[in-house]
C-alpha atoms as a printed R data frame, in Angstrom:
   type eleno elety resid chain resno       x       y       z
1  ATOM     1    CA   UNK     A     1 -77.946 -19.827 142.229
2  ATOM     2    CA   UNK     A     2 -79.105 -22.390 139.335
3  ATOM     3    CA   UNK     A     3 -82.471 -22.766 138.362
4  ATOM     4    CA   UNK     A     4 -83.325 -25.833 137.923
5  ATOM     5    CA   UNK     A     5 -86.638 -27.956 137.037
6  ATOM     6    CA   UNK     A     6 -86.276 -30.894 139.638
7  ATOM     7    CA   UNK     A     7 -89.177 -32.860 137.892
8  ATOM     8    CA   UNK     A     8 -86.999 -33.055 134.614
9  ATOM     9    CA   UNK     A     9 -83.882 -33.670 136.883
10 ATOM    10    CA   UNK     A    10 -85.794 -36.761 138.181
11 ATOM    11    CA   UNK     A    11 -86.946 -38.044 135.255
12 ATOM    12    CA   UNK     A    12 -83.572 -37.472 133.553
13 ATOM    13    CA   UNK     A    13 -81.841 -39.562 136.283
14 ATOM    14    CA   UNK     A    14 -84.578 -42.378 135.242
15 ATOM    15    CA   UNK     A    15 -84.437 -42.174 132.221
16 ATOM    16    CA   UNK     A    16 -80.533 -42.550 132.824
17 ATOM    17    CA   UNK     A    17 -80.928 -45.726 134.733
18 ATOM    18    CA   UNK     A    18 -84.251 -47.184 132.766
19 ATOM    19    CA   UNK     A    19 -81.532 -47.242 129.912
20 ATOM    20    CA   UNK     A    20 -78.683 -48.477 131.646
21 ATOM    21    CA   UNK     A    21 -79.645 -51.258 134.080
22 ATOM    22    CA   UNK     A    22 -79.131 -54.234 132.140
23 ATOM    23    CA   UNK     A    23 -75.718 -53.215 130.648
24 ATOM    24    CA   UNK     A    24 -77.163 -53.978 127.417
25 ATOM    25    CA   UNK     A    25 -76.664 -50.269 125.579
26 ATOM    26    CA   UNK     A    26 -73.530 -51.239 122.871
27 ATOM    27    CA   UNK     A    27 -72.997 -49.888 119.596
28 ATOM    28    CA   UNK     A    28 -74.458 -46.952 117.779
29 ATOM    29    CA   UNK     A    29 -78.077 -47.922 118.309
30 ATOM    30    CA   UNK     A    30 -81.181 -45.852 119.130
31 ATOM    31    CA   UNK     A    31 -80.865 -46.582 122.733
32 ATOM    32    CA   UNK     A    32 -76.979 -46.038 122.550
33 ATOM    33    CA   UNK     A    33 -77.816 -42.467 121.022
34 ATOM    34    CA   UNK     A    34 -80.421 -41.655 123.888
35 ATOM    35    CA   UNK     A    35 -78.198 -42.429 126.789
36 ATOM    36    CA   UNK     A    36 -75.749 -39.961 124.727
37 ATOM    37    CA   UNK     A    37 -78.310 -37.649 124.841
38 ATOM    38    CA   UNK     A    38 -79.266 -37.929 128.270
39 ATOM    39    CA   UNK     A    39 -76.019 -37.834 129.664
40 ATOM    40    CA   UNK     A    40 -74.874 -34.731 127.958
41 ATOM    41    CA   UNK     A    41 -78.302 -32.570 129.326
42 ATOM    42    CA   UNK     A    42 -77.622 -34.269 132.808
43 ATOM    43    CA   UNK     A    43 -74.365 -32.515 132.317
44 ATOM    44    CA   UNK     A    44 -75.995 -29.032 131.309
45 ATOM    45    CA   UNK     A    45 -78.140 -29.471 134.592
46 ATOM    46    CA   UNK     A    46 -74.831 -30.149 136.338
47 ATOM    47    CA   UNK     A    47 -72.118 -28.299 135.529
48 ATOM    48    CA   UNK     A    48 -70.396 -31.672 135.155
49 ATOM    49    CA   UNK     A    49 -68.584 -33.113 131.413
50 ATOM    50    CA   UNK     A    50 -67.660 -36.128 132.657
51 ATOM    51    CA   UNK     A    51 -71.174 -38.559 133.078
52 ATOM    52    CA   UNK     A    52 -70.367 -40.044 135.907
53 ATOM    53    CA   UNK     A    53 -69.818 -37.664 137.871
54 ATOM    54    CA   UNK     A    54 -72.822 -35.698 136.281
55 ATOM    55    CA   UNK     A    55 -75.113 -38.486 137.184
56 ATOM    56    CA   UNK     A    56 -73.854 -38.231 140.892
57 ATOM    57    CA   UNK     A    57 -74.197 -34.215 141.567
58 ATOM    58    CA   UNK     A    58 -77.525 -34.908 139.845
59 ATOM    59    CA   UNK     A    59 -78.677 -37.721 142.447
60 ATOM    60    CA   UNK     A    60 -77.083 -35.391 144.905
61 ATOM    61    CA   UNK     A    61 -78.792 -32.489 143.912
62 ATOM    62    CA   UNK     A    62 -82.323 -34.604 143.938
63 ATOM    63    CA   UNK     A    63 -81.513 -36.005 147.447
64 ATOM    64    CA   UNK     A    64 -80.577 -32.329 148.976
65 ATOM    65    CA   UNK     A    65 -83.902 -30.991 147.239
66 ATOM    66    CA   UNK     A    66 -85.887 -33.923 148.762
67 ATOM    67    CA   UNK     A    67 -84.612 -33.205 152.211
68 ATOM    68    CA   UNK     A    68 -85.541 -29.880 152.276
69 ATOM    69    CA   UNK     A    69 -88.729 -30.897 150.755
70 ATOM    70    CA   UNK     A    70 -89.405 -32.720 153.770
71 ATOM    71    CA   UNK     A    71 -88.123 -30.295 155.989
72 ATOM    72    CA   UNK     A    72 -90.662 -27.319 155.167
73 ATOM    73    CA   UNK     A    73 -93.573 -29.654 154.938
């Protein structure tokens, strides 16, 4: 079973997409770096190398915890 901290999850995934939505991350820049770093611990959480497809278990992951969020309240 993985133990993992859903509130860094979240804010990972965020993060993820605060950086990416505009498409403007090129080059070697700070914000280039960052979404390096993000996707590689998105990964870790993951089990995933590739960082699409670690982005998508991680949404996945968030949306099965929220359900069963929801479900015992």
């Amino acid at each position: 079973m993985r133990l993992i901290n859903y509130d860094a999850l979240r804010d990972l995934v965020h993060e993820h997409h605060r950086l990416t939505r505009d498409g403007s991350v090129r080059g070697g820049g700070p914000d280039s770096v960052r979404v390096d770093d993000v996707s590689y611990t998105l990964g870790v959480y993951t089990g995933h190398r590739d960082p699409a497809a670690a982005l998508r278990e991680a949404r996945r992951l968030l949306r099965a915890h929220d359900a069963g969020y929801r479900r015992a309240a």
